[in-house]
N, C-alpha and C positions, 0 to 999 in steps of 0.2 A: 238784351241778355248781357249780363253782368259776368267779368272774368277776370282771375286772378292776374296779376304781374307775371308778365315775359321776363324773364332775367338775361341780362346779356352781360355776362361776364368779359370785362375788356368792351365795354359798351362805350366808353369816352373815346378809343383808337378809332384811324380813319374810316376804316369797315363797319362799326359799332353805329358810328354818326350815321354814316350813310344807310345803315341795314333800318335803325328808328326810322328815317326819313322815309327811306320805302314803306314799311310799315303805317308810318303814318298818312301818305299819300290814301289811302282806303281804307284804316281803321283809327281816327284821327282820337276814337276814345278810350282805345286800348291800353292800361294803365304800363307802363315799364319799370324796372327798374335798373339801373346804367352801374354795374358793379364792377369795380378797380382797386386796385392796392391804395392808389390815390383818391382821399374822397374826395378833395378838394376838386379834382379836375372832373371826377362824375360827378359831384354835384353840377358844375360848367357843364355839362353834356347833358345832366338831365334836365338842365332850364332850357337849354338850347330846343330840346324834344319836344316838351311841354308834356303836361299830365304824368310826370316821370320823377322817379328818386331815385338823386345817388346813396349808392350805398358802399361802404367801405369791407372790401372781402378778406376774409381769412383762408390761404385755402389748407391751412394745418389743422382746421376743423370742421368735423362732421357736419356743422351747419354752415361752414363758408365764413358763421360768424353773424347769421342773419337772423339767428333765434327761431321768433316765431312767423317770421314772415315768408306770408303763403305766395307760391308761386305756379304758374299754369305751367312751365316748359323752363329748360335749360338751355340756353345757346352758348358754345363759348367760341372766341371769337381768335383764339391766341393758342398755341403748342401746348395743352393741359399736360404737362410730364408726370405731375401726383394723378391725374383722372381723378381730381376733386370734384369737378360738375358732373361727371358722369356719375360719381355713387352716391353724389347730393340727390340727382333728378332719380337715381334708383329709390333711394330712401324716402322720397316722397311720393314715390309713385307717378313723378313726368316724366313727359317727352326730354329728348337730350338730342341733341344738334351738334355735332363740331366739324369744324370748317380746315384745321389746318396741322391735319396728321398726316404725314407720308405715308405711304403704300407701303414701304419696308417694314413699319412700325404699328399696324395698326392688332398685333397681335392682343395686346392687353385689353384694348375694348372688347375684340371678339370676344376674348374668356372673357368679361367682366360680365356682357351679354351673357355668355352660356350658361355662367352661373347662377342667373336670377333672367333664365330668357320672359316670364311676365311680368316684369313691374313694370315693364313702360318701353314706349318705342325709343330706340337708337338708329338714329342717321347716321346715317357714316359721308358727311357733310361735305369730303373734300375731290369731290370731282371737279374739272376746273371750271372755275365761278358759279362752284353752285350750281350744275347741269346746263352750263351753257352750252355744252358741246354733247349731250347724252338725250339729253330728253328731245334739242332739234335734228339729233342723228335718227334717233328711233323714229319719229314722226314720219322722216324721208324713208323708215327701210322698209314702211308700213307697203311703197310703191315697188318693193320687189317682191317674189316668190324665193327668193334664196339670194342672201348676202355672202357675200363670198371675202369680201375685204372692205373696212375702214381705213382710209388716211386722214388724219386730224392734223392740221397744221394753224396753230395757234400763233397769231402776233401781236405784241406788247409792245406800243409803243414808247420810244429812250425818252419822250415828255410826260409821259402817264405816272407821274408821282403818287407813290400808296404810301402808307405810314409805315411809323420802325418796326410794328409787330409783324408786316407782313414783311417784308424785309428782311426781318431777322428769319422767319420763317423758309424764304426760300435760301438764305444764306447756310440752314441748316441743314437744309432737305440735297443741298448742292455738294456738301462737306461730306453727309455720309451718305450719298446716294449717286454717286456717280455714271453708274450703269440704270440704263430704262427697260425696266419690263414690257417686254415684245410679244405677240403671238403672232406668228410666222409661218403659212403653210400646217397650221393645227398644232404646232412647237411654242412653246412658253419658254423664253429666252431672256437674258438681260443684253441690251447692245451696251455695247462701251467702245472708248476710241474712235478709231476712222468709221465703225461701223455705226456711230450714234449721231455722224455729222451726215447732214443732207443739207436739200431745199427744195422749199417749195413756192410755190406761186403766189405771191397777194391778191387781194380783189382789184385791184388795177395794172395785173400780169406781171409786177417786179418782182424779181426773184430775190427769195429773203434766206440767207443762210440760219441754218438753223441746223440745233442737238434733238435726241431723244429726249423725252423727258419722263418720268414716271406716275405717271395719275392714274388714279384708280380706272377713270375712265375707258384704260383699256380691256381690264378683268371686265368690267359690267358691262359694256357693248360687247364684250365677247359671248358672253353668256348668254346675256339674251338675246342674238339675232343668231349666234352660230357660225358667227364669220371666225373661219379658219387666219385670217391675216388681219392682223390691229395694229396701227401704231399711232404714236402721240409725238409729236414734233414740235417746238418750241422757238420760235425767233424774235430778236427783241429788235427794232430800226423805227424806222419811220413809218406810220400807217399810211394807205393808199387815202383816206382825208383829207394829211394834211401836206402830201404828197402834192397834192392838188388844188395847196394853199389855203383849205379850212386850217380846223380846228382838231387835235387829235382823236382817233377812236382807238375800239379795241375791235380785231377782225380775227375770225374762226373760221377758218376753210375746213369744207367738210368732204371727203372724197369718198363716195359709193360706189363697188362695183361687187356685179353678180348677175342674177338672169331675174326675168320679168313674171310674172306668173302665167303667161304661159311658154315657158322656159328659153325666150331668148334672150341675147346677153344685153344687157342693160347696164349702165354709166351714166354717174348723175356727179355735178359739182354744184357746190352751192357754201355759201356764207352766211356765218352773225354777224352783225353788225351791232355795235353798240357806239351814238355818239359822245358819250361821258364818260367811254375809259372801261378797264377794270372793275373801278370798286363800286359803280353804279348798278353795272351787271350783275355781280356778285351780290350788292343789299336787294337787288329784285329776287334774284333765286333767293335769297336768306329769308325773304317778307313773306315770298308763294307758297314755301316749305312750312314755314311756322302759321302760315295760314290754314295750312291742312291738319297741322299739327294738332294745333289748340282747338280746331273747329269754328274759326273765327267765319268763316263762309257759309254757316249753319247748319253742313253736314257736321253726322257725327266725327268725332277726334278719330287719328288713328289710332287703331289698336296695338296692344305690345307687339315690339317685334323686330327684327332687324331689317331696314331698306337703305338702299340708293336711294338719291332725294327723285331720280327718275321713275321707282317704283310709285310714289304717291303724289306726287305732280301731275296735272293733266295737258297734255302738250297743247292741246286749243287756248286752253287758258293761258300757260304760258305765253305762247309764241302771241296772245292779245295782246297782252301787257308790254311784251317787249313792242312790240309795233306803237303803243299807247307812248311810251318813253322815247320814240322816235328811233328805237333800234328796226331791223330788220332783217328778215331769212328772204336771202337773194338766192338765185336760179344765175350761175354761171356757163357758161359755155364751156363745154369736155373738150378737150383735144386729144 
């Protein structure tokens, strides 16, 4: 089966290379095209791919600047401020993906959705890496009868280099977003200050200090499991890998608690593991998502509509691939 170009706006940045690269690990014939302000350097990015064209973007125009060239899906990969890919992928009638909208800000997509809610599905792409910590949450609360609280304690480690867009990215989401959206005892809260610093535990029990942070990730596991208590915690040090003298990773501690179905109280801890970092993570979820997307897996595309990338991800599948890439969801000991 024959299928138009994936477009990945900001497709030459560090996440762009690596998201083709997933992409291309299982769909090696899937055509791309690597679109940047620079053609020069997506051209470089889309030899790099293979089967791929740079293209040079516009985004002051209605077509990006790309005429008549047909594309299966929208991803963009970078802080779309005009939502030029998003009323590009409306106006053709694709999928649209974006990876790197804050939670405070994502007002204008919702309205851009509601306004035209069937021309095409919208992700709302920016969970962190891409469902690394939602779709392995929801898998594990499938083992309760009532989730009562999520703790999420995510570590980045200070050698896991991403490129300047993601960078600029969190430098911006850091600048006006200070306070992290909380649900707390069935309360929607923002912490800030002394109340947004904690720590928690790494996979090799060092205590990593750590902020609030704000990802979507806590509206959407709120919603769908009902857990009255969410948060999302953030630390950046040395991972427990190379703690122990490998090579860096990136680790996601996940904390469960609630009752079991048949209603006693139950506590689960458990980790992602990823050994290639961040942006590796992040092109698997970005590959799984647009696999659903486009239909690349031979089920039908999704339909218009608004999702979390958790909505149409399937967690078996996921949680393969990551085991396939040498990541892993570990079973820690509660205390």
């Amino acid at each position: 089966m024959s299928f138009d170009p994936i477009l990945l706006l900001g497709g030459s940045g560090a996440i762009g290379q690596q998201a083709a690269r997933a992409l291309r690990a299982t769909y090696p014939d899937v055509p791309l095209l690597i679109g940047g302000r620079d053609l020069a350097k997506a051209q470089v990015a889309a030899a790099q791919a293979g089967h791929a064209q740079g293209v040079a973007v516009d985004l002051t125009r209605a077509d990006l600047g790309l005429g008549d060239h047909k594309v299966s899906t929208v991803v963009v990969l970078y802080h779309d401020k005009l939502l030029a890919g998003l009323r590009f992928a409306q106006s053709r009638g694709v999928p649209h993906l974006s990876i790197s909208t804050g939670v405070f800000e994502i007002a204008p997509e919702i309205a851009s959705f509601m306004q035209r809610p069937n021309a095409s599905a919208v992700v709302l792409g920016y969970e962190w890496l891409v469902g690394a910590t939602t779709v392995p949450a929801l898998h594990l609360a499938k083992a309760f009868g009532q989730v009562n609280s999520i703790l999420i304690g995510a570590l980045v480690d200070e050698d896991d280099a991403v490129g300047p867009a993601v960078v600029a990215d969190f430098a911006h989401m850091n600048h006006l977003m200070p306070a992290s959206l909380t649900r707390r005892e069935g309360a929607w809260l923002w912490r800030e200050g002394d109340d947004a610093k904690t720590v928690f535990r790494a996979l090799d029990g060092t205590d990593i200090a750590a902020t609030g942070f704000s990802s979507i990730d806590v509206a959407g596991l709120a919603s769908a499991t009902g857990a009255r208590s969410v948060q999302f915690n953030l630390g950046s040090g040395v991972s427990s890998s190379r703690r122990q003298g490998g090579a860096f990773s990136t680790e996601i501690i996940l904390e469960l608690a609630g009752l079991d179905p048949a209603g006693q109280p139950l506590r689960t801890r458990h980790a992602v593991v990823h050994p290639g970092g961040a942006a590796p993570l992040t092109a698997m979820g970005i590959a799984l998502v647009l696999e659903r997307l486009v239909g690349l897996d031979g089920k039908p595309p999704v339909a218009p509509g608004l999702y979390f990338p958790y909505q149409i991800l399937d967690a078996a599948h996921y949680l393969a691939r990551l085991e396939q890439e040498g990541g892993q969801l570990l079973e820690l000991p509660v205390r």
